[in-house]
N, C-alpha and C positions, 0 to 999 in steps of 0.2 A: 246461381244468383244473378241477376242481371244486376247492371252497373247504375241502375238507380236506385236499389237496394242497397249498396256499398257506402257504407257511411264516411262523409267525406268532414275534416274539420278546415274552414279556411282562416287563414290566420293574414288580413292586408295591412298594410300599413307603409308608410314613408318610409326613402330611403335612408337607412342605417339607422333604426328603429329599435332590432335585434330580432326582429320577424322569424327571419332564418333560424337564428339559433334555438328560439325556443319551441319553431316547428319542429326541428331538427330531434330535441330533446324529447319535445311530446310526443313525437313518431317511435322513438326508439321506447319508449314506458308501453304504447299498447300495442306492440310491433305491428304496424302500421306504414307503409311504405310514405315517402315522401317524395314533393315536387317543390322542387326551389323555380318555379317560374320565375323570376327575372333571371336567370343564366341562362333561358335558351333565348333573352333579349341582347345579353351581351355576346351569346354564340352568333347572333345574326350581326351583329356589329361586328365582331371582331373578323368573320369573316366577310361581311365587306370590306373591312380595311383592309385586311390581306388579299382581298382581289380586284382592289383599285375599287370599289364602286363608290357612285356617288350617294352622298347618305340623304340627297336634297329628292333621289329618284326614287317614288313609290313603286311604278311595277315591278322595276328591278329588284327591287329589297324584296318585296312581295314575293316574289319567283325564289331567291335565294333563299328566305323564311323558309316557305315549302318546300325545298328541297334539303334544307339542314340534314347533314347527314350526322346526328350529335347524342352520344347516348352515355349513359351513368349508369360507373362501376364503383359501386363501393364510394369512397368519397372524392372518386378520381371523375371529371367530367373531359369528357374526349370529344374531340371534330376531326371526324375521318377519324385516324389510329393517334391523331396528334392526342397528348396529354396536356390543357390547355387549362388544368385546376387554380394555375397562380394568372394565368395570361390573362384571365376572363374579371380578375379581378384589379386590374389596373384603373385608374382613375379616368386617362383618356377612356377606354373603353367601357365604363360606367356613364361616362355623361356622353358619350354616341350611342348607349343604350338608350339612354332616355330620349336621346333625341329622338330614333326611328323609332321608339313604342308610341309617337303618336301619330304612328301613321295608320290607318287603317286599315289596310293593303296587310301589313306585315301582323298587325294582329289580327285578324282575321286566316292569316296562314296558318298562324300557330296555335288558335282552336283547337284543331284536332288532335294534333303533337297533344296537347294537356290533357283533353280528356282520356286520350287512353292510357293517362296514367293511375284511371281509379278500376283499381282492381283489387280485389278479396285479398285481406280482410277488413283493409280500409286506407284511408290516406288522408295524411295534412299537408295540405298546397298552401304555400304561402307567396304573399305578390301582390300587386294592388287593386285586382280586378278579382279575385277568385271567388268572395264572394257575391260580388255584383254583378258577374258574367257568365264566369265560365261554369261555376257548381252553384247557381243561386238557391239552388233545393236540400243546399248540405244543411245537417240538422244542427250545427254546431256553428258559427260564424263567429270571430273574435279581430279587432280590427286596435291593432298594436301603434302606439306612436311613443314620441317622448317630446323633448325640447331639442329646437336646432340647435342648443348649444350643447346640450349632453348628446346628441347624436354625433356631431362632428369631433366631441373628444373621445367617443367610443372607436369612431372610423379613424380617426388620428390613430390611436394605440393599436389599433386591428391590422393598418400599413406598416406601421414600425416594427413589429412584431414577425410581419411576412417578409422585412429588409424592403420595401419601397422607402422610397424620400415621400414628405407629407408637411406641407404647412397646415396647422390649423384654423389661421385665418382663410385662405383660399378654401380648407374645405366647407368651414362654415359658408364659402358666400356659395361654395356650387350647393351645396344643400338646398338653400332654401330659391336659388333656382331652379333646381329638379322640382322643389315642391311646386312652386307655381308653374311649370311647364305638365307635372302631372295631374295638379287640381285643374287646371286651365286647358287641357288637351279635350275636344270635341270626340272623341272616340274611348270610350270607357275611361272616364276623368275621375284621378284618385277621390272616394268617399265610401264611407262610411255601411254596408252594404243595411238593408232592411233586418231588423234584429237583431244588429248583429252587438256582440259586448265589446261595450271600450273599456280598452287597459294603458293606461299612462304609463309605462316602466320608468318614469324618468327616476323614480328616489325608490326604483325596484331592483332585488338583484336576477340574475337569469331566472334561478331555483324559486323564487317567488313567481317567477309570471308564470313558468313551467307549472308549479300545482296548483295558477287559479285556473289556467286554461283544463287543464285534467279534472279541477273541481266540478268547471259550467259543463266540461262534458260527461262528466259521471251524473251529473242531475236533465240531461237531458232526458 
């Protein structure tokens, strides 16, 4: 089967959305492999911090992007042999994600890295380009948001829960500067991709978004 046969569901949306989780959920119902795309942006940040680089230098970042040595096991995400599952979800290293994804240089590295993750019998990638870039051919396209105030008390509960410290004030404000540094970014700027269904979760729970996304795809 060549990999434009391989039916691909992308699921984008803003950060702490719940993108993740109900790709995560919809993957496991039609066993389906999955791509959490933003962890291989926080993999490029976190290892720029860990190697001094400046996050304001594109080629650099660029070159380290492509060279990501970063691979998922199970629900353990690793750089080099490090196990980096809670590292990569720190709040500094969430908003140096976002900063270096609008660089061009560094998405453009990590193209490739994403495509070859569609393989038999299928895949949900979720992230805020996936269907506007990277799989705009997937036959299924779902573009997930909610409200910045139920987003930042969902990420509030989600850090408390992993033993991080979290103000809910600070995170509502980084939110909704993510959002406008991601709608406002010149190089695949978060929206909406062509066809794609919108799903509000705000007064949704996981198990409701999970069976309308399975619904739109069972009716494809």
């Amino acid at each position: 089967m060549t990999s434009q046969r391989i039916p691909v569901i992308t699921i984008d949306g803003p950060t702490a959305s719940g993108k993740g989780t109900v790709a995560q959920l919809v993957a496991q119902e039609l066993a389906f492999h999955y791509l959490d795309s933003g962890a291989l942006y926080r993999l490029t940040a976190l290892s720029a911090m860990r190697s001094g680089a400046e996050l304001d230098d594109p080629a650099t970042l660029g070159r380290l992007a492509q060279r990501l040595p970063c691979r998922f096991a199970g629900d353990k995400v690793l750089l080099g042999d490090d196990d980096v599952s809670q590292a990569i979800r720190a709040e500094e290293v969430g908003n140096n994600a976002s900063r270096i994804a609008a660089l061009p240089t560094v998405r453009q590295a990590l193209v490739e890295l994403q495509l070859g993750f569609r393989t038999a019998p299928g895949l949900v990638a979720d992230g805020r380009d996936m269907g506007t870039v990277i799989f705009p051919d997937a036959p299924l396209k779902v573009f997930l948001t909610a409200s910045a105030e139920r987003r930042a008390e969902r990420r509030y509960k989600q850090l408390i829960a992993k033993g991080f410290s979290a103000n809910i004030h600070d995170l509502l404000n980084d939110l909704k500067e993510r959002d406008a540094r991601d709608i406002n970014r010149s190089s695949a700027p978060l929206r909406p991709a062509e066809g794609a269904h919108l799903l509000d979760t705000s007064e949704m729970t996981v198990e409701q978004a999970v069976r309308q996304v399975l619904g739109w795809y069972a009716a494809v």
